[in-house]
C-alpha positions as CSV (number, residue, x, y, z in Angstrom):
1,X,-19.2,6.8,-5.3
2,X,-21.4,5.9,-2.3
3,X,-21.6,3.1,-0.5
4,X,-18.2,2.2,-1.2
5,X,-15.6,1.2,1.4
6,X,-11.8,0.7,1.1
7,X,-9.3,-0.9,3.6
8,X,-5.5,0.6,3.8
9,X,-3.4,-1.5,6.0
10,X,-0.6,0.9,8.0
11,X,-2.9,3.6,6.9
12,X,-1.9,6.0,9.8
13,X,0.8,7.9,8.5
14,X,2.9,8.5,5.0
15,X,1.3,6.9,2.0
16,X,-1.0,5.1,4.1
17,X,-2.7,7.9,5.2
18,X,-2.7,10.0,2.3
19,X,-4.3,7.2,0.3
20,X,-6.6,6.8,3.1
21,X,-7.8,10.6,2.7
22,X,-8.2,10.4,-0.7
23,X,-10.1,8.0,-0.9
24,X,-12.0,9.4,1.6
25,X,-12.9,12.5,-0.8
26,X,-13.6,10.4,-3.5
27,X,-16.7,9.1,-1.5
28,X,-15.5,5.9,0.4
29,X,-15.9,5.0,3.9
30,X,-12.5,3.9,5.1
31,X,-10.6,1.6,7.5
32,X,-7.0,1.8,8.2
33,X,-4.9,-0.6,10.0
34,X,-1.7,0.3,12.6
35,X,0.3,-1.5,14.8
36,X,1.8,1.2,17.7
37,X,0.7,4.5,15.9
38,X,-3.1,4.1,17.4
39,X,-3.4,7.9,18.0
40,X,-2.4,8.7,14.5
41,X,-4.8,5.9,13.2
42,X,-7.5,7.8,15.2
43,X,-6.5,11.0,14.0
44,X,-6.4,9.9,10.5
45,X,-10.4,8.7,11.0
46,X,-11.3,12.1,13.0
47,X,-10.1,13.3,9.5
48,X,-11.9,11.2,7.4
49,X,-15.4,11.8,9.3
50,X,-14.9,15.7,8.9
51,X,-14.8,14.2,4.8
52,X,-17.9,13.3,5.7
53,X,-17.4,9.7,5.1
54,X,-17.3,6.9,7.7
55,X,-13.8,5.6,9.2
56,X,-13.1,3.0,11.6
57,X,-9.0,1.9,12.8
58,X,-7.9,-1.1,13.5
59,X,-5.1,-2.5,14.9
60,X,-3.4,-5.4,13.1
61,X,0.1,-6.5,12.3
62,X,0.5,-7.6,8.8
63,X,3.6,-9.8,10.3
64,X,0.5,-12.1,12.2
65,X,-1.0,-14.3,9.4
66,X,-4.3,-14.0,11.7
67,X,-4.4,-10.6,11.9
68,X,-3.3,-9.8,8.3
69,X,-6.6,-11.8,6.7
70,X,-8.4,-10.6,10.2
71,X,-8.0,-6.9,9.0
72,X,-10.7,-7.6,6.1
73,X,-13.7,-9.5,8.8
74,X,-12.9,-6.3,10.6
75,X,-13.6,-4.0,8.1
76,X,-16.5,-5.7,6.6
77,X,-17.5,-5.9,10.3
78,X,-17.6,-2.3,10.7
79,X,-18.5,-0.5,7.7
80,X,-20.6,-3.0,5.6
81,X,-18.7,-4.4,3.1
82,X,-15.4,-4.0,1.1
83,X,-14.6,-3.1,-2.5
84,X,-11.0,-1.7,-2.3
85,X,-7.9,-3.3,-0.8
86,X,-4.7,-0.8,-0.9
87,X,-1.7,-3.0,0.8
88,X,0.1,-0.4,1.8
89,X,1.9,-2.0,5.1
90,X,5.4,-2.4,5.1
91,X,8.9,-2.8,6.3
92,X,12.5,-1.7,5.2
93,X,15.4,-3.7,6.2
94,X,18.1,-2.2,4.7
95,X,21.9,-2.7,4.8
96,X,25.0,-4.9,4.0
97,X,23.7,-8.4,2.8
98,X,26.3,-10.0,4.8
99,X,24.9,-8.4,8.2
100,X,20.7,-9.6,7.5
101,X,19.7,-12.2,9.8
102,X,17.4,-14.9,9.3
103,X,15.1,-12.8,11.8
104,X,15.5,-10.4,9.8
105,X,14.4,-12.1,6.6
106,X,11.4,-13.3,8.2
107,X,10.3,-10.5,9.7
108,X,10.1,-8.4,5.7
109,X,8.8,-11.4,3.9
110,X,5.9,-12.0,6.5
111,X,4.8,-8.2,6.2
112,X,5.8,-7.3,2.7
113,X,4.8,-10.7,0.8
114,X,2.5,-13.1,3.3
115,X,0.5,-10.2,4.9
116,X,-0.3,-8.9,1.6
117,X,-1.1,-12.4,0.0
118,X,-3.4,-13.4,3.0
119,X,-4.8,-10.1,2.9
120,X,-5.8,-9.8,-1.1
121,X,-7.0,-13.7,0.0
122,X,-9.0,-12.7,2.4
123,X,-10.4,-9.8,0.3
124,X,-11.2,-11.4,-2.9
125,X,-13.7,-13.4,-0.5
126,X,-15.3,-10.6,0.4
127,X,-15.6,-8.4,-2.1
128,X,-18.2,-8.4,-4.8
129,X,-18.2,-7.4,-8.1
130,X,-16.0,-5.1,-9.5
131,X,-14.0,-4.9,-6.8
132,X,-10.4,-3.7,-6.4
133,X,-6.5,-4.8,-5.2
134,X,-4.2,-2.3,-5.0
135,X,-0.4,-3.0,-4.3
136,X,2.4,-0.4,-2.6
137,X,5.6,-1.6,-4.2
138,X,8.8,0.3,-4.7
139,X,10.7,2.0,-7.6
140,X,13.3,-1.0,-6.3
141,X,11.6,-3.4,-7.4
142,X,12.5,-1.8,-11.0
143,X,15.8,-0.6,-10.3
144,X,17.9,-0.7,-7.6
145,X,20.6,1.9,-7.5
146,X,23.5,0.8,-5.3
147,X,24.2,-1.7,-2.2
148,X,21.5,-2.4,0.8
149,X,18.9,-3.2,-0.8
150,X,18.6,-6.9,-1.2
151,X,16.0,-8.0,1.1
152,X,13.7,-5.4,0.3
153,X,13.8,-5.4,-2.8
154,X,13.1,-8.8,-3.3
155,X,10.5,-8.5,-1.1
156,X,8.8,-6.1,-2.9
157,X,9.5,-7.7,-6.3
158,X,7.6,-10.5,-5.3
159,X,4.4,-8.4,-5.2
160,X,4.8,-7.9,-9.1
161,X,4.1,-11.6,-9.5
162,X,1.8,-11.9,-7.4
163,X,-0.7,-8.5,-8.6
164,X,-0.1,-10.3,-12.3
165,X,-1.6,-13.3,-11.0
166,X,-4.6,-11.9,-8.7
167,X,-6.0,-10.1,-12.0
168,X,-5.7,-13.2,-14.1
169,X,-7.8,-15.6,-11.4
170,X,-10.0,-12.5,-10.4
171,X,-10.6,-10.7,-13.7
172,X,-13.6,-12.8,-14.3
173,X,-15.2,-11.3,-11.9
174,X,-14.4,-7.9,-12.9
175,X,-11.9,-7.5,-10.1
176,X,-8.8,-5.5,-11.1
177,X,-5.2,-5.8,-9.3
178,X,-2.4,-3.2,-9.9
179,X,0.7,-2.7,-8.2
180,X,2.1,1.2,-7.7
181,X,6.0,1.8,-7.4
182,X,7.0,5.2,-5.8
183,X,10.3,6.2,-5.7
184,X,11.4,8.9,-3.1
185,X,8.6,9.9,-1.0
186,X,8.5,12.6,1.4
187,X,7.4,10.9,5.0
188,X,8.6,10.8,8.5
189,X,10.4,7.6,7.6
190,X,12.4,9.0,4.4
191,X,11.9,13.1,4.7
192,X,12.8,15.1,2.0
193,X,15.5,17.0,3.9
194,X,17.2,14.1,5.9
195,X,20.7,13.0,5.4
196,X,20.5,10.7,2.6
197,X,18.2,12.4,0.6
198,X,20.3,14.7,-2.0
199,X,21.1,11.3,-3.3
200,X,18.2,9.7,-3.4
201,X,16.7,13.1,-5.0
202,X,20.0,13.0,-7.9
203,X,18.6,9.5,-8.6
204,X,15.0,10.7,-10.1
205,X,14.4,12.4,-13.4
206,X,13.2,15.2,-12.1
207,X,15.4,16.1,-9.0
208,X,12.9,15.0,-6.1
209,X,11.1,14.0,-3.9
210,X,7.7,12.8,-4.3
211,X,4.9,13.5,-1.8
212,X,2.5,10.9,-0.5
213,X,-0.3,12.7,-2.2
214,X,1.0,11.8,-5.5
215,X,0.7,8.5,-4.7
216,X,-2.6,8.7,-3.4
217,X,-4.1,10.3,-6.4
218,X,-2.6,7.2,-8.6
219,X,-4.0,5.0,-6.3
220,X,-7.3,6.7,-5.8
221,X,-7.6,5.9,-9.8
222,X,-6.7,2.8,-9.5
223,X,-9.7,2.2,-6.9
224,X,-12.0,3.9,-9.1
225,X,-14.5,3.8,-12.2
226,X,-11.9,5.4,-14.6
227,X,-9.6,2.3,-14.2
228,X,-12.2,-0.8,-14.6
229,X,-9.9,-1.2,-17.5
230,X,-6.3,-1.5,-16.3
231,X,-4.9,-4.6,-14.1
232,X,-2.1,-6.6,-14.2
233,X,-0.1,-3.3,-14.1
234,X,2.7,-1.8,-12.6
235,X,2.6,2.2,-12.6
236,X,5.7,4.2,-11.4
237,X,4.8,7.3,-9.2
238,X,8.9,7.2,-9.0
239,X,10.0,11.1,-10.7
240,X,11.4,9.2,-13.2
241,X,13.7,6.6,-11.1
242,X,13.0,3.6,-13.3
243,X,14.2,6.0,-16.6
């Protein structure tokens, strides 16, 4: 694929950035958002332009409804055009539903629900046909295995409803939106060898951690010519969580 650019908000590290490189190999140019990692987000492009392909960062927090449509002008801006969307940004809030604040609740559902609507908005604008919308979810939106959770996972539940109906008003135009649920991933946020993660391991089929290249690889089909014929879906990257 030539020609073809992608956007991956928080794109500078974890998932994000993973995705981003894929993508990258696959033959996109590539634009990734950040908030405070701008070094990583320039690393991340140095990266993609050894691929070969074009990459441009951009700073914008998915919690600012300007910035979170904003993030698409930009990319078209810089690299031509856009055909794939991966909303990847995100925040965790987790803990004791009693001890959530309303800042707190406003804070998650801005990034993890308004950013990504105004985003895929702003994108179905721009992109042409054939285009794509790709979701990062959570394996708690499916199944949430003990106390803490609330906030985000109704956060991210929200994003199921919401990829069903993008690829009902966009499939018309050939435009296909799919949500992916990982479960444990490997990153500097949740590392495989940090204090809670035995547990979180004992909860998966197979005993383990993910890594964020797993990921990427579902969602690099997902943006590609192999999956003009899925939407409306939720795939689990999740070792078996959900099971």
């Amino acid at each position: 694929m030539t020609n073809k650019v992608a956007l991956v908000t928080g794109g500078s590290r974890g998932i994000g950035a993973a995705t981003a490189l894929r993508l990258a190999e696959d033959g996109f140019d590539v634009a990734v958002t950040y908030v405070r990692g701008k070094e990583a987000a320039d690393e991340v492009v140095r990266r993609i332009e050894a691929l070969g392909r074009r990459g441009v960062a951009v700073r914008a927090d998915a919690a600012d409804a300007d910035e979170a449509a904003g993030a698409v002008s930009a990319t078209v801006e810089g690299l031509g055009r856009l055909d794939v969307l991966v909303n990847n940004a995100g925040v965790g809030v987790l803990g004791p539903l009693e001890g959530l604040t309303l800042d707190d609740v406003d804070r998650v559902l801005a990034v993890n629900v308004r950013g990504v609507f105004l985003a895929s908005q702003a994108a179905a604008s721009a992109m042409g046909e054939g285009g794509r919308i790709v979701t990062i979810g959570t394996c708690m939106a499916k199944r949430v295995p003990g106390p803490g959770g609330t906030l985000y996972a109704m956060s991210k539940s929200a994003l199921i409803g919401l990829t069903k109906a993008l690829a009902r008003e966009l499939g018309g135009r050939g435009i296909t939106a799919n949500v992916v649920h990982p479960g444990p991933i490997d990153t500097d946020l949740n590392p495989a060898d940090g204090p809670y993660a035995a547990g979180q391991a004992q909860l998966t089929a197979l005993g383990r951690f993910g890594t964020a290249d797993e990921v990427a690889r579902t969602v690099a089909h997902l943006a590609g010519p192999a999956a003009a014929y899925v939407t409306g879906a939720e795939l689990a990257v999740d070792g078996g969580h959900a099971a």
